[in-house]
Backbone as numpy.savetxt, mean C-alpha at the origin, in Angstrom:
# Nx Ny Nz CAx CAy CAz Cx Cy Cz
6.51 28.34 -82.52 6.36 27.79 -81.16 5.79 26.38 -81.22
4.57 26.18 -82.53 3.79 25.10 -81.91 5.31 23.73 -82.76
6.00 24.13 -83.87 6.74 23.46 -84.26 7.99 23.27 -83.22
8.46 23.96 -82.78 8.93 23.94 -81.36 8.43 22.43 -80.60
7.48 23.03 -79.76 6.98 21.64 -78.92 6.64 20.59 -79.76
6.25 20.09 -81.16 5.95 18.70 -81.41 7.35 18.56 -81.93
8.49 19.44 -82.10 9.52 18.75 -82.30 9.69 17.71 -80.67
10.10 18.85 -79.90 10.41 18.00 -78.59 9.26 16.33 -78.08
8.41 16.59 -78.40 7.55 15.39 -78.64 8.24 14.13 -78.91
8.49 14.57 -80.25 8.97 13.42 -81.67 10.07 13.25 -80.64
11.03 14.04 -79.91 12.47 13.90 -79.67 12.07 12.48 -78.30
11.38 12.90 -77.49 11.17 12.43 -76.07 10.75 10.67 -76.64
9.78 10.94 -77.36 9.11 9.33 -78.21 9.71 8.68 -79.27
10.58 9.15 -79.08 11.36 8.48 -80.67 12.56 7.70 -79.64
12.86 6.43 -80.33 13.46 5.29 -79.75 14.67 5.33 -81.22
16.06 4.98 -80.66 17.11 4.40 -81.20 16.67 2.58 -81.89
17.46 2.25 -82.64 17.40 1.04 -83.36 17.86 0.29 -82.56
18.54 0.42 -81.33 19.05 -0.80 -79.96 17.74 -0.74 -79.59
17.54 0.48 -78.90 16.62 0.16 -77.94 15.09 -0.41 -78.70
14.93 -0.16 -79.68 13.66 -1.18 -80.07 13.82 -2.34 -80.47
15.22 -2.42 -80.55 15.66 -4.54 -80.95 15.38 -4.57 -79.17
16.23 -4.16 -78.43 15.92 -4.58 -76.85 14.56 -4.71 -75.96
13.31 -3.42 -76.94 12.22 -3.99 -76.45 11.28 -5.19 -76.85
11.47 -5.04 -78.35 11.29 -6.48 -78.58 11.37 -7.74 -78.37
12.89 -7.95 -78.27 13.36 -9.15 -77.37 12.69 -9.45 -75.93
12.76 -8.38 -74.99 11.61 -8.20 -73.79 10.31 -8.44 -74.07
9.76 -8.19 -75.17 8.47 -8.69 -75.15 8.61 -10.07 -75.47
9.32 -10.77 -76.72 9.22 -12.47 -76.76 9.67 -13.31 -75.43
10.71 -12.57 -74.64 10.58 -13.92 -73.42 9.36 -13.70 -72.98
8.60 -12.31 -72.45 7.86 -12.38 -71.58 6.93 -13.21 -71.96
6.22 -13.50 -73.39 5.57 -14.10 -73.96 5.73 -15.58 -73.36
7.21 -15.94 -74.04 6.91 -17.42 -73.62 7.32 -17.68 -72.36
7.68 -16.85 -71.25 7.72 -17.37 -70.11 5.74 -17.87 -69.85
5.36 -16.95 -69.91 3.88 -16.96 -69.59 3.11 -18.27 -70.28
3.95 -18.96 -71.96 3.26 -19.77 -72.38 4.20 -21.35 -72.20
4.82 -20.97 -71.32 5.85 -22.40 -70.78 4.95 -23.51 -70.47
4.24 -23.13 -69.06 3.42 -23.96 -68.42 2.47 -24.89 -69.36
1.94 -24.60 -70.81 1.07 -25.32 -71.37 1.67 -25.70 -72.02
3.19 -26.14 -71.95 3.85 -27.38 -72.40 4.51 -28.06 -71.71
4.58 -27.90 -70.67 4.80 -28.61 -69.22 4.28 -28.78 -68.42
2.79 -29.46 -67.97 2.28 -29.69 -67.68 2.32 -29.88 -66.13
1.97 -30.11 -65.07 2.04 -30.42 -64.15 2.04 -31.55 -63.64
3.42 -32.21 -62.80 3.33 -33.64 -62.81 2.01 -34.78 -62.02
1.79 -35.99 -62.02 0.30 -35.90 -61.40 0.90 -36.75 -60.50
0.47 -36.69 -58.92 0.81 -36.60 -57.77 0.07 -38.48 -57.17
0.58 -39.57 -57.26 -0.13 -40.53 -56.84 0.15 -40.93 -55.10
-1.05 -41.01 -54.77 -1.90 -40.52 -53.53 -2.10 -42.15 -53.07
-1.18 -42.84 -52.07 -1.27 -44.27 -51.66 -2.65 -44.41 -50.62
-3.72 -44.79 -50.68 -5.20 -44.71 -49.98 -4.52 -45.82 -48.67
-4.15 -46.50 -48.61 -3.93 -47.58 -47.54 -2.77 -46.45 -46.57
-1.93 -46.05 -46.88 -0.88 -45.26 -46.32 -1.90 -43.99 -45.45
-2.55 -42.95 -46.48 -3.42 -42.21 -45.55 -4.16 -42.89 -44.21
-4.93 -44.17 -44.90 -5.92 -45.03 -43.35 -4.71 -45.13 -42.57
-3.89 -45.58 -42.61 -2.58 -45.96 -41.57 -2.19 -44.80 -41.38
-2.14 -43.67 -41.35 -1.75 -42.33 -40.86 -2.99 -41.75 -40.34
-4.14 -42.55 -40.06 -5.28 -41.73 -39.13 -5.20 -42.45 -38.09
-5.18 -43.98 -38.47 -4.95 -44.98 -37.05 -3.99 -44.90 -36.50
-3.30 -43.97 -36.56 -1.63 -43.71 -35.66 -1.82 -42.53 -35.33
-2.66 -41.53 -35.66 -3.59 -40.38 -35.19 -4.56 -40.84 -34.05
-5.32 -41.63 -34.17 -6.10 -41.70 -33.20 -5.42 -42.72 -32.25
-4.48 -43.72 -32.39 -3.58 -44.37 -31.40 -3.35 -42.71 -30.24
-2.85 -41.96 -30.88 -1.68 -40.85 -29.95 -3.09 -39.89 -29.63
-4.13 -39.72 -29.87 -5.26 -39.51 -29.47 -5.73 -39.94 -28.28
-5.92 -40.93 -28.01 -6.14 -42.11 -26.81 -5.61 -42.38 -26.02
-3.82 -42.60 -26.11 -3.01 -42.31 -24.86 -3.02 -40.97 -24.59
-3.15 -39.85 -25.23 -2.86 -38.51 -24.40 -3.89 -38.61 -23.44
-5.43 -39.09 -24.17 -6.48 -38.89 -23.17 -6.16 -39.53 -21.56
-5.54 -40.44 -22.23 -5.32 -41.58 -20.84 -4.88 -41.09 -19.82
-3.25 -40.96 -19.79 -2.34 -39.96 -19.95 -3.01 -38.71 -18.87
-4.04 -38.09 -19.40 -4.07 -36.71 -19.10 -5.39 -37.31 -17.65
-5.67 -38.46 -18.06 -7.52 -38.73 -16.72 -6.34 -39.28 -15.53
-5.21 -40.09 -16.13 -4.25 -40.73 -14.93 -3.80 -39.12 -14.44
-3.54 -38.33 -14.73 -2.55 -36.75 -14.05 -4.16 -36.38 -13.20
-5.24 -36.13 -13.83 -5.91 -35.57 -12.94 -6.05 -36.51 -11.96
-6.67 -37.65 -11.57 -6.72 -38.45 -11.09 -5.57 -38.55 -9.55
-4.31 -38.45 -10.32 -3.05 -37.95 -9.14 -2.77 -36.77 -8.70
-3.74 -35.63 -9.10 -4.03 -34.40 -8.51 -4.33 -34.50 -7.68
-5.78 -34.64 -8.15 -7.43 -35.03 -7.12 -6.19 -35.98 -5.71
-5.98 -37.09 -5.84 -5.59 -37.53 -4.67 -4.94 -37.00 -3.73
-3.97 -36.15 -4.52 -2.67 -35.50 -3.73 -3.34 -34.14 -2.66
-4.35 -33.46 -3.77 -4.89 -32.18 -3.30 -5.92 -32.61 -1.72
-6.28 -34.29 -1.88 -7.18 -34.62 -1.08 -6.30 -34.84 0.31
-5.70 -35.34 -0.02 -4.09 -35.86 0.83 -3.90 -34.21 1.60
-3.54 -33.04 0.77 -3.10 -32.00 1.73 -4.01 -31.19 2.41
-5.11 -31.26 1.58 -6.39 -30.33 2.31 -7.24 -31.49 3.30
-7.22 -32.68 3.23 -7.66 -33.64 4.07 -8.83 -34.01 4.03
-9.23 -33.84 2.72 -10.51 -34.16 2.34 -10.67 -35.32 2.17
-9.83 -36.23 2.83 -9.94 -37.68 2.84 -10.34 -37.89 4.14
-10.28 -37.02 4.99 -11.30 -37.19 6.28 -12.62 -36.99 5.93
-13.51 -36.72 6.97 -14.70 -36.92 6.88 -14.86 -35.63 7.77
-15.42 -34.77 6.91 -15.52 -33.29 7.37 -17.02 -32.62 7.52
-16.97 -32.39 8.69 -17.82 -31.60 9.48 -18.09 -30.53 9.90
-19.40 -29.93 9.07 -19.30 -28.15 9.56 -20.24 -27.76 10.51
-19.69 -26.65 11.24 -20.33 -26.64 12.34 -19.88 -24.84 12.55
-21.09 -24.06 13.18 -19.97 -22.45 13.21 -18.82 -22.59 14.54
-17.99 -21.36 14.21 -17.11 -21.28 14.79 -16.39 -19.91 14.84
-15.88 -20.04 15.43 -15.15 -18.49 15.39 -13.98 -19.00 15.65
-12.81 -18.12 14.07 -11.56 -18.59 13.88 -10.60 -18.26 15.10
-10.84 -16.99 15.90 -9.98 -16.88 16.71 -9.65 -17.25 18.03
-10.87 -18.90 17.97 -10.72 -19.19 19.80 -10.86 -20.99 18.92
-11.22 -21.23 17.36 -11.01 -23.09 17.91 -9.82 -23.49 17.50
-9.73 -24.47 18.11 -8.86 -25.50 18.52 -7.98 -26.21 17.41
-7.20 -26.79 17.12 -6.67 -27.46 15.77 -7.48 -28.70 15.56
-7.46 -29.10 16.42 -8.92 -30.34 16.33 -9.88 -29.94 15.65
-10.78 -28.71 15.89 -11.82 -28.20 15.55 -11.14 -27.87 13.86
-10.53 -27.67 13.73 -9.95 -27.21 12.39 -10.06 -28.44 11.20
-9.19 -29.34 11.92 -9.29 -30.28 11.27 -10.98 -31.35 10.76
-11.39 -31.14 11.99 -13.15 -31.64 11.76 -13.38 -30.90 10.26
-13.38 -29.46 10.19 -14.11 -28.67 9.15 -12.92 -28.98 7.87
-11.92 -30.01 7.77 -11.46 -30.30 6.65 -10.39 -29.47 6.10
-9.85 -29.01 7.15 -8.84 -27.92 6.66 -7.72 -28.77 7.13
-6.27 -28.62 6.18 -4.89 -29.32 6.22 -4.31 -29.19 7.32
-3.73 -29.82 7.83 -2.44 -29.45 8.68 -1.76 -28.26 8.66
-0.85 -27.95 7.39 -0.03 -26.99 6.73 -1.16 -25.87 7.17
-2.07 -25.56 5.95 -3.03 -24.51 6.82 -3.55 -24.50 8.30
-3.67 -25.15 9.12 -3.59 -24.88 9.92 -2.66 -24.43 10.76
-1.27 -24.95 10.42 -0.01 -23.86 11.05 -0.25 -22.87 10.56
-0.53 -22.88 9.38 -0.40 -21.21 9.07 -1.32 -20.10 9.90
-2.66 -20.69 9.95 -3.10 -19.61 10.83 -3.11 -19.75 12.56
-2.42 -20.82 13.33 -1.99 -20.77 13.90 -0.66 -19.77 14.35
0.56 -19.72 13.40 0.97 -18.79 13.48 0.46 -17.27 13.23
-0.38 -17.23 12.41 -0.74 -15.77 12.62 -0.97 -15.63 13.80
-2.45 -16.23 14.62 -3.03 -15.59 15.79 -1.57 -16.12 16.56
-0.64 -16.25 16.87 0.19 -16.72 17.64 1.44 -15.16 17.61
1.67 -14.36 16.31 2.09 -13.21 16.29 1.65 -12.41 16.51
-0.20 -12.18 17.13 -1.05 -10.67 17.23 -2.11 -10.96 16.56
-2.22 -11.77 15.36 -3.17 -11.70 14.35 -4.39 -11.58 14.70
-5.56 -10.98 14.44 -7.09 -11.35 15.00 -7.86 -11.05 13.73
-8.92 -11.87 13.40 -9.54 -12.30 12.62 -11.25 -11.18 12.95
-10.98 -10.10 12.35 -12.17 -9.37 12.56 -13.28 -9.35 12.19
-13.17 -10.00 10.94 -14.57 -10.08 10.32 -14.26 -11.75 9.43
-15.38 -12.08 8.76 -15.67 -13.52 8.74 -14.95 -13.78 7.04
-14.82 -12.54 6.00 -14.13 -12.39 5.15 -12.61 -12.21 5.34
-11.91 -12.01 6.30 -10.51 -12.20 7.03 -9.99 -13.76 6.58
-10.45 -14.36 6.61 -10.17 -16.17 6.42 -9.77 -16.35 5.82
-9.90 -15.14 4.22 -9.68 -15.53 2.68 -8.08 -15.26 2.51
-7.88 -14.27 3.80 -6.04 -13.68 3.33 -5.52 -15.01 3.83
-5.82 -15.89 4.30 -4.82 -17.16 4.76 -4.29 -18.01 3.66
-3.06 -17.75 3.54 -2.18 -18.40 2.54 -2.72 -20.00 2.59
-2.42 -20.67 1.59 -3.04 -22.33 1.84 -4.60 -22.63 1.62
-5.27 -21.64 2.30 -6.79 -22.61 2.04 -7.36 -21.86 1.01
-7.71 -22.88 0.32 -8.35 -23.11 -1.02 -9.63 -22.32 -1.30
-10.13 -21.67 -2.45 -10.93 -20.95 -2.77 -12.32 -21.77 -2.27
-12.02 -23.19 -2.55 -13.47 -23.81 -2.35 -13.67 -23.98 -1.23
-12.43 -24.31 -0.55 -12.53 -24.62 1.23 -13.47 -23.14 1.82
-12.78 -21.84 1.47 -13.02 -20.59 1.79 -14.78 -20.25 2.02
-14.78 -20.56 0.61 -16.06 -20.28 0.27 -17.43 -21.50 1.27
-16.71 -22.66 1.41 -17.56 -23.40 2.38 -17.49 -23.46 3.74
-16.31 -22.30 4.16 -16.20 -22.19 5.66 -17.13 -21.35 5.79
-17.11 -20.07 4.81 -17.51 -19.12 5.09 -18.85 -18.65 6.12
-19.60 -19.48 5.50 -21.32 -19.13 6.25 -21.49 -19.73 7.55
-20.44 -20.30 7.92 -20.38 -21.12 9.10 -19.59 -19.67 10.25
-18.97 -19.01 10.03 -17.55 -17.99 10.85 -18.40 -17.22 11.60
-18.51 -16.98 12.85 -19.47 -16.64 14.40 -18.07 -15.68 14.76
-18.16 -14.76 14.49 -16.49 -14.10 15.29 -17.16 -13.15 16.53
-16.72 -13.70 18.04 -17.60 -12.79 19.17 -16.59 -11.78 19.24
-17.31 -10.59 19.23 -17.11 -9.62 19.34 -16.61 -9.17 20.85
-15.40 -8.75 21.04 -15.08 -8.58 22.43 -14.65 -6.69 22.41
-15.51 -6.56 23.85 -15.25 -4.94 24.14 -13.45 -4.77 24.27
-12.93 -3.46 24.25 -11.62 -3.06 24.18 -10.75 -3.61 25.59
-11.95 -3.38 26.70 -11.05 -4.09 28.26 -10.65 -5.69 27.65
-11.45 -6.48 27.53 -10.97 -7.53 27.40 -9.94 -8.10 26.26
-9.87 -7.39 25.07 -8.94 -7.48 24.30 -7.57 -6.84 25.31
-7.63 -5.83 25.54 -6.43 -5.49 26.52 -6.04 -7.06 27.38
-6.89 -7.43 28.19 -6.62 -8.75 29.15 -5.87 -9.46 28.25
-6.58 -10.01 27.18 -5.99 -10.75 26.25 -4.62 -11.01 25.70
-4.40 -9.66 25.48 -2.98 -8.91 25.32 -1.91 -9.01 26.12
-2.37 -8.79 27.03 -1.46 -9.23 28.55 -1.20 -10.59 28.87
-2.27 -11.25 28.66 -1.68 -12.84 28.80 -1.07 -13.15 28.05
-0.96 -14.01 26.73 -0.21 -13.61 25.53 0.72 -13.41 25.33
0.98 -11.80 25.23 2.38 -11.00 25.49 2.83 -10.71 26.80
3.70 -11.54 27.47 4.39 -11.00 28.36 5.11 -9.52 28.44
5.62 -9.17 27.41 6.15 -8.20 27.65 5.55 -7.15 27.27
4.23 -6.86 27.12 3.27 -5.86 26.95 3.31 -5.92 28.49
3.05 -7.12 29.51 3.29 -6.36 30.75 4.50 -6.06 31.58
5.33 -6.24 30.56 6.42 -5.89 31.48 6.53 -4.26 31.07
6.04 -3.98 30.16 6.05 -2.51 29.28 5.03 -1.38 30.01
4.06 -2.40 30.19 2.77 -1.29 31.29 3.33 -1.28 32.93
4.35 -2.56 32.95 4.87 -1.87 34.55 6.05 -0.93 34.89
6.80 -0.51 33.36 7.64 0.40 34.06 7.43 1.78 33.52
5.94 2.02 33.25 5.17 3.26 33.85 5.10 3.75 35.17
5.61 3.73 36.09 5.30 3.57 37.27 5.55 5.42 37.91
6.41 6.21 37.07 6.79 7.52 37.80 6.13 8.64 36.36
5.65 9.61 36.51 5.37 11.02 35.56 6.46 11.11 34.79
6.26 11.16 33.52 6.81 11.67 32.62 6.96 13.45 32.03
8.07 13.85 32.24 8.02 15.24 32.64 8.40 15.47 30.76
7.30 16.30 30.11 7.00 16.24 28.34 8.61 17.18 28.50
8.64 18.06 29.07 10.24 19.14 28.41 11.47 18.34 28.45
11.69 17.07 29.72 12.85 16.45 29.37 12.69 15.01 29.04
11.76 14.70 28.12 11.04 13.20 28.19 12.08 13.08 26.70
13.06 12.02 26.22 12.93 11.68 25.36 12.31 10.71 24.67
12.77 10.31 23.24 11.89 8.96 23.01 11.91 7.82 23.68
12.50 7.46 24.26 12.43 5.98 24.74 11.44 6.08 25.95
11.31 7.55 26.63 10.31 7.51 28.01 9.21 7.44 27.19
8.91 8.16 25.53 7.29 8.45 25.52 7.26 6.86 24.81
7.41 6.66 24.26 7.55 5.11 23.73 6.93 3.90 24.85
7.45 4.19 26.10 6.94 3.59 27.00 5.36 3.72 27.72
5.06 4.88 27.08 3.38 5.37 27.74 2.71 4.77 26.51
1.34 3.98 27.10 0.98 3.27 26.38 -0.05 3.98 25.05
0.01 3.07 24.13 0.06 3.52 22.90 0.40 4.82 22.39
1.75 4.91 22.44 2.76 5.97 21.60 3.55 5.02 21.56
4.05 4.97 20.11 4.88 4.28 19.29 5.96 5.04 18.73
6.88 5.07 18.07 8.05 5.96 17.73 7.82 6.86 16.86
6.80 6.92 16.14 6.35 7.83 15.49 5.75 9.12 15.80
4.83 8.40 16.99 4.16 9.29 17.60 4.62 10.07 18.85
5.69 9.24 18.90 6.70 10.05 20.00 8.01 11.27 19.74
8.20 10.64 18.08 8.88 11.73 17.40 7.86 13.07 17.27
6.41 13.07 16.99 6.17 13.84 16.33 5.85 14.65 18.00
6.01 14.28 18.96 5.58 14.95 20.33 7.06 15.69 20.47
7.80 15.38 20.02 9.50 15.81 20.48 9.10 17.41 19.35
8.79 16.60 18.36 8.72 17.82 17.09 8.08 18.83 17.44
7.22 19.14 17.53 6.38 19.67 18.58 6.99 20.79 19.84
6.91 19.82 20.60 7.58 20.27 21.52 9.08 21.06 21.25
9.89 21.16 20.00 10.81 21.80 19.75 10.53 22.97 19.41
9.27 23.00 18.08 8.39 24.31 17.82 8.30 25.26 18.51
7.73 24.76 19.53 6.85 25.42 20.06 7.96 26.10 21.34
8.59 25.49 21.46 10.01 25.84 22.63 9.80 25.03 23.78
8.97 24.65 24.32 8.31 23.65 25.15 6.74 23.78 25.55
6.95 22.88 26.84 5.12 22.62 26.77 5.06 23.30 28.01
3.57 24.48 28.33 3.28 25.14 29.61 2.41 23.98 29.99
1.38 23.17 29.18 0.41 22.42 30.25 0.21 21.39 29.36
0.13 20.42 29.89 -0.17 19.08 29.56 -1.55 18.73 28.07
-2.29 19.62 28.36 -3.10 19.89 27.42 -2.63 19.98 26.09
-1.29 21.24 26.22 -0.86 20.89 24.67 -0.92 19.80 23.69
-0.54 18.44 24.63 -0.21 17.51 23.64 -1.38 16.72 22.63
-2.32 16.99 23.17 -3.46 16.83 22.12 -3.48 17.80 20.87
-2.86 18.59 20.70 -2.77 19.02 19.75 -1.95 18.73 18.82
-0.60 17.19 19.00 -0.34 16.97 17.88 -0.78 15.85 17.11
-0.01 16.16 15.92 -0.60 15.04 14.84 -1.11 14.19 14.35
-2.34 13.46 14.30 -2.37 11.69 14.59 -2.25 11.42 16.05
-2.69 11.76 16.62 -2.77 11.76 18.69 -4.04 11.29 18.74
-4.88 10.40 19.01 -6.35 10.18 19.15 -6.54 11.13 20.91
-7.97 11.32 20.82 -8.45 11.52 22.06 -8.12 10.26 23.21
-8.13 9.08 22.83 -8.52 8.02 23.54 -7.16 7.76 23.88
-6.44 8.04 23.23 -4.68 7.63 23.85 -4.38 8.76 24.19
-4.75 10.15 24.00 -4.22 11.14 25.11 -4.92 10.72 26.96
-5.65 10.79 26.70 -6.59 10.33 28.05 -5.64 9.12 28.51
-5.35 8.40 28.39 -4.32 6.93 28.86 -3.18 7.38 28.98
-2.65 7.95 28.52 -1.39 8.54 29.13 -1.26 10.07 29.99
-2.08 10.38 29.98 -2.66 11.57 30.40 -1.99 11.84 32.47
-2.64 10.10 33.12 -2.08 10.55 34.21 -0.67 10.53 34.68
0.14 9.88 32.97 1.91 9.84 33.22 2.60 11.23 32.89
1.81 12.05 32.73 2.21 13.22 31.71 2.38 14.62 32.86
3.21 15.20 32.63 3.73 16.28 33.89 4.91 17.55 33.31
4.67 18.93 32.74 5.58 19.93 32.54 6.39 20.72 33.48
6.85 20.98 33.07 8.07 21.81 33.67 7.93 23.21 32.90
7.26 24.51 33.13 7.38 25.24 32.41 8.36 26.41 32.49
8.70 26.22 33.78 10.48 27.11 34.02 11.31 26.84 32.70
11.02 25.64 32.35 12.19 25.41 30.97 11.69 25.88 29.30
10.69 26.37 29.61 10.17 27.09 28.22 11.18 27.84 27.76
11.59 28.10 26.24 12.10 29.00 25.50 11.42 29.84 25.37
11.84 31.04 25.77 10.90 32.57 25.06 11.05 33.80 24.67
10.74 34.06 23.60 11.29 35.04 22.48 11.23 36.49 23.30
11.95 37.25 23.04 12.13 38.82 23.60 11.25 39.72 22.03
10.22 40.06 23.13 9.29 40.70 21.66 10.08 42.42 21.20
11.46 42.48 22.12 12.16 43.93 21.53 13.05 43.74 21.02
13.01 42.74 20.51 14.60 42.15 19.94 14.42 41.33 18.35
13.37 40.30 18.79 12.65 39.57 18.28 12.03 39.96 16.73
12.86 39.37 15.61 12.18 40.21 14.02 11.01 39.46 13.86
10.37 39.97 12.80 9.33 39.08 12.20 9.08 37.92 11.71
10.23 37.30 11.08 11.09 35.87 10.72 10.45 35.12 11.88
11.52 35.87 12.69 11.30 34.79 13.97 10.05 34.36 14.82
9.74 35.35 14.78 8.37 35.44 15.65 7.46 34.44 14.54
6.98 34.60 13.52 6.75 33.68 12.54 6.40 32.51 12.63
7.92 31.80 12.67 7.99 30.60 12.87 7.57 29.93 14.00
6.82 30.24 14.74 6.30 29.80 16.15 5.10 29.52 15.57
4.65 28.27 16.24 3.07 27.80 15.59 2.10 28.64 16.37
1.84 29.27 17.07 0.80 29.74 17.82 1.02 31.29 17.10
2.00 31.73 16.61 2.27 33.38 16.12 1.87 33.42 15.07
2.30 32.83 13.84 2.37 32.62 12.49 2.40 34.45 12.17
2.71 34.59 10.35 2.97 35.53 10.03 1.98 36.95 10.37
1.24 36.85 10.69 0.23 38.22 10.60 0.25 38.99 12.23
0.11 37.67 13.23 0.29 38.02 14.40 1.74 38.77 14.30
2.91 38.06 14.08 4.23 38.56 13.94 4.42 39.99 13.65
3.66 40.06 12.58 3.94 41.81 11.81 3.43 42.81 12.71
2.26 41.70 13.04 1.25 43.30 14.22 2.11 43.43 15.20
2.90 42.58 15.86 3.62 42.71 17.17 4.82 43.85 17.30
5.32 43.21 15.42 6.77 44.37 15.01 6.19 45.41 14.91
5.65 45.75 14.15 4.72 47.50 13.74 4.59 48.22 14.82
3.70 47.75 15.87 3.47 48.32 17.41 5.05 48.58 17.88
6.13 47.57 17.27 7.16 48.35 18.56 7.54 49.26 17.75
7.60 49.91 16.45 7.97 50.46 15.52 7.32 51.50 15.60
5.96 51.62 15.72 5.41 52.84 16.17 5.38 53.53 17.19
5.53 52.22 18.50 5.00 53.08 19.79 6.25 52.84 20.99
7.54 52.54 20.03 8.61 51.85 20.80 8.72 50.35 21.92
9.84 50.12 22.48 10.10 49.06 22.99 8.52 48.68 23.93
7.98 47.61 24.12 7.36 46.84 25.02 8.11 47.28 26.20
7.41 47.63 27.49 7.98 47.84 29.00 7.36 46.69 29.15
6.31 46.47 29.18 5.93 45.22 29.93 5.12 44.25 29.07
4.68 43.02 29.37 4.13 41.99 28.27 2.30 42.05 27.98
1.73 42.57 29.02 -0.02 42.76 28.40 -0.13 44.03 27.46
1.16 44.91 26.94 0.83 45.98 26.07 0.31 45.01 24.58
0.68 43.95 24.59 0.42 43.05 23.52 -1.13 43.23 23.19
-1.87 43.48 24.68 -3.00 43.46 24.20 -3.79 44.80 23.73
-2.81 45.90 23.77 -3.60 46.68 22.69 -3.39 46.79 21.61
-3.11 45.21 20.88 -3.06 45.22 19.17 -4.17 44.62 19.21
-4.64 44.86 17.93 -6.30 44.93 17.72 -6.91 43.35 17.61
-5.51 42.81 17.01 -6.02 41.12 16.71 -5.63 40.46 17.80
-4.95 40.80 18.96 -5.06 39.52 19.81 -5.55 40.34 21.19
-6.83 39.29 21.01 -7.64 38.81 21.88 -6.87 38.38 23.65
-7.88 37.90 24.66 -7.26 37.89 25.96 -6.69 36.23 25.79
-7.83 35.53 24.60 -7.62 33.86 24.63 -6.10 33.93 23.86
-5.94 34.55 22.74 -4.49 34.66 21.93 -3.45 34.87 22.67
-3.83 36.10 23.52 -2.39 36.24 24.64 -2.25 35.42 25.59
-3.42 34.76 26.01 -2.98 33.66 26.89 -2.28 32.56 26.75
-2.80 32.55 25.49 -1.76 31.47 24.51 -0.09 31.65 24.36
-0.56 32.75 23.61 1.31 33.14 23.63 2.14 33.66 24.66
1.42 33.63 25.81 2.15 34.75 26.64 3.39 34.14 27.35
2.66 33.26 27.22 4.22 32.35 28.06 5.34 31.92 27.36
5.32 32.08 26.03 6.67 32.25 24.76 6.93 33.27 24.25
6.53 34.49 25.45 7.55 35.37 25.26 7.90 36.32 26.41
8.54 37.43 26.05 9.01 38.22 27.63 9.79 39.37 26.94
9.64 39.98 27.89 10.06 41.93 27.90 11.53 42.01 28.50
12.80 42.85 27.77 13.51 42.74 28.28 14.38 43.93 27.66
């Protein structure tokens, strides 16, 4: 065995008569590649001293005009920026409140022309300036202008009547909009364009009164409508004395006919009321008349008063 493996040894390490002329040869170039350089020396590099000085003074020439160059650009900034913000007037601060001075007054406190259309047109579309940090969204005036109006901005605070007045002068057709209120708006056949017209309901809020009002099958009393979506107290009350039902036109479910599905889907029923209503006719047969409702255990005299008018015995 052990003659075995040091044969294979000898076999693996033992080199042919090429291949040790071929490593040989590999070792003499490598040799004198490596010993080339210390007979070829490196050539020596002459370095003109007058040529370098003349390549710093043409350095600092292009040094000196850039500077120039760059004080003339600011220089025609500064003027131009003075030119549009008008800081070539002679500017005067004084408080004020942005949403009542004058363009005159504007201009005193050093603000441009251009900015001043600009916020001219805002307050000229609705815009109102609520608080004294409002100033900063105005496209055009300058961070520094901003910051030096700032401590000066007095904004009077006006109660809701007089902003209304305001509104009305202004917008003409805000009053042409509050005068053809003039007759009740009946909620079961009102579409959008009547509620749109009662003041503050917008199309959104007039869709979601239609929506509503589809739910539910219609409206028994005016009250309902505070109950939809995004409705403030303060704009139900304002439209409140245009507002008038019709409850002959209610939709209403037949509670002997009527599955659980259906009954369900009514916002005032939802699923649990529904089941108790089916079960009772299932146990104790058809409804004859509509207060048997109230001997199911969960609705109350306030629940049936609620529902009673979306539905009926038949």
């Amino acid at each position: 065995m052990l003659s075995f493996v040091m044969g294979a040894l000898r076999d693996y390490f033992s080199f042919s008569k090429r291949e040790r002329t071929g490593a040989i040869v590999l070792i003499v170039l490598i040799v004198f590649i490596f010993l080339l350089p210390e007979f070829y020396p490196a050539p020596k590099i002459y370095v003109d001293q007058n040529e370098i000085a003349e390549f710093k003074r043409q350095v600092s020439k292009l040094k000196t005009a850039n500077a120039d160059s760059t004080e003339v650009l600011e220089i025609s900034s500064s003027s131009n920026y003075e030119k549009s913000t008008g800081r070539n007037q002679k500017t005067e601060l004084f408080y004020f409140d942005p949403n009542r001075i004058s363009t005159d007054g504007w201009r005193k406190l050093g603000v441009s022309d251009r900015t001043i259309g600009t916020i001219q047109n805002y307050i000229s579309k609705g815009g109102y300036f609520k608080r004294a940090q409002d100033l900063g969204r105005i496209y055009g005036l300058h961070k520094e202008k901003y910051e030096q109006l700032l401590p000066f901005v007095r904004i009077v605070v006006k109660d809701e009547e007089n902003k209304e007045e305001e509104r009305k002068e202004r917008f003409p057709d805000y009053n042409r909009q509050a005068n053809r209120i003039t007759l009740t708006v009946d909620l079961n056949e009102a579409d959008t364009s009547m509620l749109i017209a009662l003041p503050g309901i917008g199309s959104k809020l007039a869709t979601r009164i239609l929506n509503f009002r589809d739910k539910l099958g219609g409206f028994y009393s005016v009250e309902q409508v505070k109950e939809v979506y995004g409705l403030a107290d303060s704009t139900f009350e304002k439209i409140k004395p245009f507002l008038r039902c019709d409850s002959s036109q209610i939709h209403k479910l037949n509670v002997n006919t009527a599955d659980e599905p259906l009954l369900k889907d009514h916002p005032y029923i939802k699923w649990n009321l529904a089941r108790a209503i089916v079960n009772y006719r299932y146990q104790h047969g058809v409804y004859d008349r509509l207060d048997k409702l109230m001997e199911i255990d969960i609705i109350s005299a306030d629940i049936f008063q609620k529902i009673s008018p979306y539905l009926k015995v038949e």
